[in-house]
C-alpha positions in Angstrom: 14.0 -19.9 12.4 17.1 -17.8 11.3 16.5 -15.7 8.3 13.2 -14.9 9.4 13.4 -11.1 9.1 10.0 -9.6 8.8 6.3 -10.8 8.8 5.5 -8.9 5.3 7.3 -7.7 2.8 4.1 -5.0 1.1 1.5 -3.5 1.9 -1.7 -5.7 2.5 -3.3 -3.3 -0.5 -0.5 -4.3 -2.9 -2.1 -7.8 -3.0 -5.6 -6.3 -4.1 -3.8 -5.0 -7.1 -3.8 -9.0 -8.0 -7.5 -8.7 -9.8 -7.8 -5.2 -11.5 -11.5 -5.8 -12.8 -12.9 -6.6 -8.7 -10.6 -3.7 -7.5 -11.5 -1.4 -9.8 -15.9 -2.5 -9.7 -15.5 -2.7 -5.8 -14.3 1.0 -5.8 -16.4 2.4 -8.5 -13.4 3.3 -10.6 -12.6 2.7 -14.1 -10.2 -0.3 -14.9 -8.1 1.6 -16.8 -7.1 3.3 -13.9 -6.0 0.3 -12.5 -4.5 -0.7 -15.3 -2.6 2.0 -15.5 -0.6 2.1 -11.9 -0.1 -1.7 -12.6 1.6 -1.2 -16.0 3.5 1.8 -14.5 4.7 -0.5 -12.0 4.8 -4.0 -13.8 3.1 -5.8 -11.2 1.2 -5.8 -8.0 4.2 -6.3 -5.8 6.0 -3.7 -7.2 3.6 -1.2 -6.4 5.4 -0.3 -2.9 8.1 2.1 -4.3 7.9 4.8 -2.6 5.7 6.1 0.8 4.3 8.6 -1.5 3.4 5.7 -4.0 2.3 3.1 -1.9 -0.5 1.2 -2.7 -2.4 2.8 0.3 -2.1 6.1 -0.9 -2.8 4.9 -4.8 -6.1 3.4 -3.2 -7.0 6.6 -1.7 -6.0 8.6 -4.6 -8.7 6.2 -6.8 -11.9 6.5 -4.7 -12.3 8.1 -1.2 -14.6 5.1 -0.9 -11.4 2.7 0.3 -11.0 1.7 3.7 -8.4 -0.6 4.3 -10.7 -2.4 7.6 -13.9 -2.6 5.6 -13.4 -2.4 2.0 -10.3 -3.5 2.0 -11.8 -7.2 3.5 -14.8 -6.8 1.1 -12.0 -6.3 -2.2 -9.6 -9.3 -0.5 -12.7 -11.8 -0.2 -14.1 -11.3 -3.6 -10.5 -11.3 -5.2 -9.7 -14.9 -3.0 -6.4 -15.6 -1.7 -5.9 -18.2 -4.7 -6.1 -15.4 -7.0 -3.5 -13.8 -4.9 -0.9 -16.0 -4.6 -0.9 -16.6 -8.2 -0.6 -12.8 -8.9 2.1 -12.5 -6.2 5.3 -14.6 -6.2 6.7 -13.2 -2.8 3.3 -13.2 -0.8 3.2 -16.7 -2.1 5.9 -17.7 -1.3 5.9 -16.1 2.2 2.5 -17.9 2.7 3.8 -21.0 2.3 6.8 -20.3 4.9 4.2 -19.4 7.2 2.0 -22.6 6.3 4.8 -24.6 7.0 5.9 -23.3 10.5 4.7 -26.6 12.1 7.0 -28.6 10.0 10.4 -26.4 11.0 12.4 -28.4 13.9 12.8 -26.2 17.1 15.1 -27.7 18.6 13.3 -29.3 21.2 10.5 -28.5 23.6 
């Protein structure tokens, strides 16, 4: 499994960026506020520029409400992974590197 270099690539809040309407009604926020980090960054992927931008820190800046083991489920769940991958090329195509572990030859048992 050369080539393998990391398990993933953003933040696990980057991929909620994929549905600005549930983010933004799940956190009690306008969707323009959304809106706006995603066109300042062109896409929810993109978000992780810089630690003091990351989409962690952009959450918390939105709503004090966000916490990444309880809300941060409840926003993943109602967004769906479909919407997800769809939204995000990389984690998409990560995923399906991952999905399709089983099919890599190991070299033997």
């Amino acid at each position: 499994m050369s080539g393998w270099k990391t398990i993933s690539m953003h933040e696990f809040e980057a991929l909620l960026f994929s549905n600005p309407s549930t983010l933004a009604a799940h956190l009690g926020v306008s969707q323009a506020a959304v809106d706006e980090i995603l066109a300042e960054c062109g896409e929810p992927e993109a978000i992780d520029d810089s630690p003091l931008t990351a989409p962690s820190n952009r959450l918390a800046t939105l709503s004090a409400r966000y916490k990444k083991t309880s809300t941060g489920i409840v926003i993943a769940s109602a967004i769906g992974l479909a919407v997800m991958r769809q939204q995000c090329p990389l984690f998409n195509a990560w995923l399906t590197k991952v999905e399709n572990l089983s099919t890599y030859d190991t070299g033997g048992d």
